[in-house]
C-alpha positions as CSV (number, residue, x, y, z in Angstrom):
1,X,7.9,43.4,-43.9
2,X,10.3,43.8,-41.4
3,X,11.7,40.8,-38.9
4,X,10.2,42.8,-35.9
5,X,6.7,43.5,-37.5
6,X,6.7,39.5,-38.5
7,X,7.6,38.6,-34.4
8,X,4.8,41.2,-33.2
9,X,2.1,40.0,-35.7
10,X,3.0,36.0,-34.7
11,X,2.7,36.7,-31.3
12,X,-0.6,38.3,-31.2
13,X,-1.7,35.4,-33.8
14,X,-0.9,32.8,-31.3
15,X,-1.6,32.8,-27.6
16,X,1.1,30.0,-27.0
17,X,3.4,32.2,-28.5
18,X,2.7,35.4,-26.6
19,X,3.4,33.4,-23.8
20,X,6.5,31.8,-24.5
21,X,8.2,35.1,-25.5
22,X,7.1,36.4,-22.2
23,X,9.9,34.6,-20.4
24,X,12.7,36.2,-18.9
25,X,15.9,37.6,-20.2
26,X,19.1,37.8,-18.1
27,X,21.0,40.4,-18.6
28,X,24.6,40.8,-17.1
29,X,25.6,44.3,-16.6
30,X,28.8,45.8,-14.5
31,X,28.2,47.8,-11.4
32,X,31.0,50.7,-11.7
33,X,31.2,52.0,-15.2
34,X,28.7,55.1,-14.5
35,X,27.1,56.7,-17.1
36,X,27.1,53.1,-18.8
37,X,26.4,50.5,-16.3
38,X,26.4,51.4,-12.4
39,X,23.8,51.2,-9.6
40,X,21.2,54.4,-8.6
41,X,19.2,53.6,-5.6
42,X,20.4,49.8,-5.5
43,X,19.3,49.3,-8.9
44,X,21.1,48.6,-12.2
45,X,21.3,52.1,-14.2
46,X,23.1,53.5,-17.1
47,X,22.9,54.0,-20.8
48,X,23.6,50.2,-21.5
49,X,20.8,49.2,-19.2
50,X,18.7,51.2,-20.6
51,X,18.9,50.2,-23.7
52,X,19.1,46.1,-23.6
53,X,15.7,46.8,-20.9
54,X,14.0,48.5,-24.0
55,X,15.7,45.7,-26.0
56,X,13.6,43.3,-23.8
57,X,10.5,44.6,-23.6
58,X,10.4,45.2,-27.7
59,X,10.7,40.9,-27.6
60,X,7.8,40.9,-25.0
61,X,10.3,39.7,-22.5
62,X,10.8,40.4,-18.9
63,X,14.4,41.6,-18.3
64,X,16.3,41.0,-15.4
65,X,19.4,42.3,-14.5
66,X,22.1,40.5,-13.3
67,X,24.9,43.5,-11.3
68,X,28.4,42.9,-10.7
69,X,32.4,43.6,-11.6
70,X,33.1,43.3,-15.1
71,X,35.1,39.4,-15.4
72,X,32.3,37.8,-13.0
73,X,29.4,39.5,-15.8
74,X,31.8,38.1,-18.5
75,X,32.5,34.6,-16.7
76,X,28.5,34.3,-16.5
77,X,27.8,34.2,-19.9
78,X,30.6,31.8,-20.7
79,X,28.9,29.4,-18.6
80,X,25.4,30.3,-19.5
81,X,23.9,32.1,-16.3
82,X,23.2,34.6,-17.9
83,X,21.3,35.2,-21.4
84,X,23.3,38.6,-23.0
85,X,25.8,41.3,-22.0
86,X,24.8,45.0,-22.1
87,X,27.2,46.8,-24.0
88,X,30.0,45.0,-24.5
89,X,33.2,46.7,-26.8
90,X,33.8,44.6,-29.7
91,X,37.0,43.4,-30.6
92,X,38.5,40.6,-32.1
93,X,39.5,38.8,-29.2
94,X,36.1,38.9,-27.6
95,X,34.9,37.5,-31.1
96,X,36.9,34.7,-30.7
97,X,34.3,33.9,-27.6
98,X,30.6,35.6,-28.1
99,X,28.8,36.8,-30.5
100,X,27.3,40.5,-31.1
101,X,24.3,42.1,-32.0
102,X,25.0,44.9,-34.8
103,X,26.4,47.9,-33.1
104,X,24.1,50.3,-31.3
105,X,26.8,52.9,-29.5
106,X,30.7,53.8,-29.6
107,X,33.5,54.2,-27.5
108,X,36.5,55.9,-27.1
109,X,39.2,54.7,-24.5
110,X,41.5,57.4,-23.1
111,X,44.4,57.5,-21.0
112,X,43.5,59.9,-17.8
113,X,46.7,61.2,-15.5
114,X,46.0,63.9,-12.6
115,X,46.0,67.4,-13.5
116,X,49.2,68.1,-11.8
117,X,50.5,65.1,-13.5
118,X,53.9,65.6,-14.9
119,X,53.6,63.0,-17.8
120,X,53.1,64.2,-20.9
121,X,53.2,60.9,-23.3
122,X,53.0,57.6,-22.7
123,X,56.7,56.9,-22.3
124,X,56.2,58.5,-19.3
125,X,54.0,55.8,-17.5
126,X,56.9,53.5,-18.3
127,X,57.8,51.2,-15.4
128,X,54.7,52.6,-13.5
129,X,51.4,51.1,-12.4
130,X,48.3,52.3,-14.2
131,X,44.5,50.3,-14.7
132,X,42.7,49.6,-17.5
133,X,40.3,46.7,-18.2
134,X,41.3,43.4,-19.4
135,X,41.8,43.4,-23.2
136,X,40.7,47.1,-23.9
137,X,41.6,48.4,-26.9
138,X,44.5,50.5,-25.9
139,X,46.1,47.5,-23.9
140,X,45.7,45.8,-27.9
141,X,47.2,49.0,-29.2
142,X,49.8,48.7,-26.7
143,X,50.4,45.3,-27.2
144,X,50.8,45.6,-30.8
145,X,53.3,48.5,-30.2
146,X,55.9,46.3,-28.0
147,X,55.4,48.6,-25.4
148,X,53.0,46.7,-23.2
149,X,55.1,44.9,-21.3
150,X,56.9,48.2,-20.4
151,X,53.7,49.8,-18.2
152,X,52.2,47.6,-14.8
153,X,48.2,47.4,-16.1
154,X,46.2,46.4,-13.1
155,X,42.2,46.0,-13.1
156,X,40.2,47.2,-10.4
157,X,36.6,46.2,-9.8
158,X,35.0,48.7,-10.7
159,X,36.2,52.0,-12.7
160,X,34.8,54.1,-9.2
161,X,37.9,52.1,-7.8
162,X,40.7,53.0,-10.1
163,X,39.9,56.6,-10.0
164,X,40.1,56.5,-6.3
165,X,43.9,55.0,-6.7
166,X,44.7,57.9,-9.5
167,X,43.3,60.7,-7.0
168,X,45.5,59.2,-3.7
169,X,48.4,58.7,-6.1
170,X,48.5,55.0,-6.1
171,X,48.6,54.6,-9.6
172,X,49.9,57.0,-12.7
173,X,46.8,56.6,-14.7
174,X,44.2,55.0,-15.8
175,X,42.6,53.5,-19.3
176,X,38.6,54.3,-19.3
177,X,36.4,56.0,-21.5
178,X,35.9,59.5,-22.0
179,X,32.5,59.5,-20.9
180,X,33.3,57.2,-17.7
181,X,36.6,59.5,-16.9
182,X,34.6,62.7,-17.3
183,X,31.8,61.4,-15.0
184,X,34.0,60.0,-12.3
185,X,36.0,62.6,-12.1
186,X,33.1,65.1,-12.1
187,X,31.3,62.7,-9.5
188,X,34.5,62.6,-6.8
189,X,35.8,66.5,-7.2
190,X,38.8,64.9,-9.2
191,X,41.2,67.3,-11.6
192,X,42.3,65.2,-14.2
193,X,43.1,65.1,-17.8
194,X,43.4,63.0,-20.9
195,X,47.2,62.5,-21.7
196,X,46.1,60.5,-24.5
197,X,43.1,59.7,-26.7
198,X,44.4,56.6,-28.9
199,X,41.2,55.1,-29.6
200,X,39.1,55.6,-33.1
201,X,36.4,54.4,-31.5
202,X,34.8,51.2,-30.8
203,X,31.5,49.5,-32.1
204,X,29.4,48.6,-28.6
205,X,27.0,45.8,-29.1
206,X,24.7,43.5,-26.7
207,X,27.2,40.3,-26.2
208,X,25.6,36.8,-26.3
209,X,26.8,33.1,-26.6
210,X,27.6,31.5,-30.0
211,X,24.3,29.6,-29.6
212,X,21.8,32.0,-29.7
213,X,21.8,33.4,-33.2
214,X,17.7,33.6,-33.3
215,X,17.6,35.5,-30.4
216,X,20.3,37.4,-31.8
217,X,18.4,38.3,-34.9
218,X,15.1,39.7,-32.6
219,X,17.5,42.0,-30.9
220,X,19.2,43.3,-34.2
221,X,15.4,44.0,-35.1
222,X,14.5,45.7,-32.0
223,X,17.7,47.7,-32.2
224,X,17.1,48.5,-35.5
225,X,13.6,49.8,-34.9
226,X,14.5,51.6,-31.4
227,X,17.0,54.0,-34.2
228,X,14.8,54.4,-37.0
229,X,12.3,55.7,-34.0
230,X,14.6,57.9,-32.3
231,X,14.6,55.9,-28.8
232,X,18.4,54.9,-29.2
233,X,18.9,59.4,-29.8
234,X,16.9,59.9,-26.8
235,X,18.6,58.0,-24.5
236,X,21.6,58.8,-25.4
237,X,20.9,62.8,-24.5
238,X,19.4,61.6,-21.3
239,X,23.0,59.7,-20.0
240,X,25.8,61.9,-21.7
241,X,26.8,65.5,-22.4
242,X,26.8,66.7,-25.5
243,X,30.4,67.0,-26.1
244,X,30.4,63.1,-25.9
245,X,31.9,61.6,-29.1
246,X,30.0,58.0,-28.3
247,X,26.3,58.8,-28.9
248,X,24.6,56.0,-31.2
249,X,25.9,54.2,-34.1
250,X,24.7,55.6,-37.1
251,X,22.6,52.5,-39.4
């Protein structure tokens, strides 16, 4: 018997139960990182959403999001204002801090220029000023290389922002994912392209604190059953195209 078919039968066993797993979740989401996380109609939309609401309601709990830029999401659940992160890139520096459900999407980072830019490799955007988040995996990559400390990575608040500064000419690039770069610049009448696509791909997961390994195990459950039932597919074909190499994980 599976872990999610044990929860469901206990709570409609016992009314106390029922009622404790009724209470609510927090969920800390970023408000800029469309077709992931971003606001429609002054509510919290996106893939991610999506899926860590179904998450939620699988447990019988009620979820509320909690909307802003990426570091004050992150800071949040350091300090325990929040309950989980919605789709959060795994890496080993954020394992240092959180913990993970089992993957439920991927990622790929890419390096976007302007159409008319004329870099053609990363050498080029030496000694210029591009974004990129915090920790991504191509600042890693870059790290790694010894070439990191040759390129001026700035963060914006929100990925709306930094392609904004790459379409005024304010910066020589930016470090997003496809989807997020193909959207954007769909979005805002923006010609870019990739100049680089460095990334294998990442595992995405829901983030939580060290502490919460039951609740951690519920979710891996609901996860579990939302692919064996084809919700995680459907989603997925609802939020990206279908050249997008970052549908969900397979099992």
């Amino acid at each position: 018997m599976s872990r999610l078919v044990q929860i469901l039968i206990l709570i409609l066993l016992c009314p106390g139960m029922a009622a404790a797993r009724t209470k609510t979740l927090a969920i800390g989401v970023a408000s800029g990182f469309p077709p992931y996380q971003f606001t429609v109609h002054g509510r919290p939309a996106g893939f991610d959403a999506d899926v860590a609401g179904a998450v939620a309601a699988r447990l019988g709990m009620e979820a509320r999001f909690v909307q802003g830029d990426w570091d004050s999401v992150v800071s949040m659940l350091r300090i325990g204002r929040i309950d989980i992160i919605a789709g959060m890139e795994v890496n080993e520096f954020r394992l240092a801090y959180f913990d993970f459900t089992k993957p439920y999407s991927r990622r790929h980072d890419a390096v976007f220029v302007t159409a008319n830019s004329t870099a053609s490799g990363v050498e080029d955007l030496f000694g210029r000023i591009i974004t990129g988040d915090r920790h991504s995996y191509v600042e890693l990559l870059w790290r790694k290389e010894g070439i990191l400390s040759r390129i001026r990575v700035t963060q914006t608040k929100t990925k709306e922002e930094a392609m904004r500064l790459l379409a005024a000419g304010k910066t020589a690039a930016a470090i997003m994912p496809l989807e997020v770069g193909r959207y954007l610049a769909r979005e805002s009448g923006t010609d870019v392209k990739v100049l680089t696509v460095p990334d294998p791909g990442s595992d995405v997961a829901i983030a939580l604190r060290k502490d919460q390994s039951r609740l951690r195990e519920d979710m891996d459950a609901a996860l579990a059953d939302m692919r064996a039932s084809g919700e995680l597919d459907a989603l997925a074909r609802k939020w990206f195209s279908p050249s997008a190499p970052d549908g969900p994980a397979g099992p």
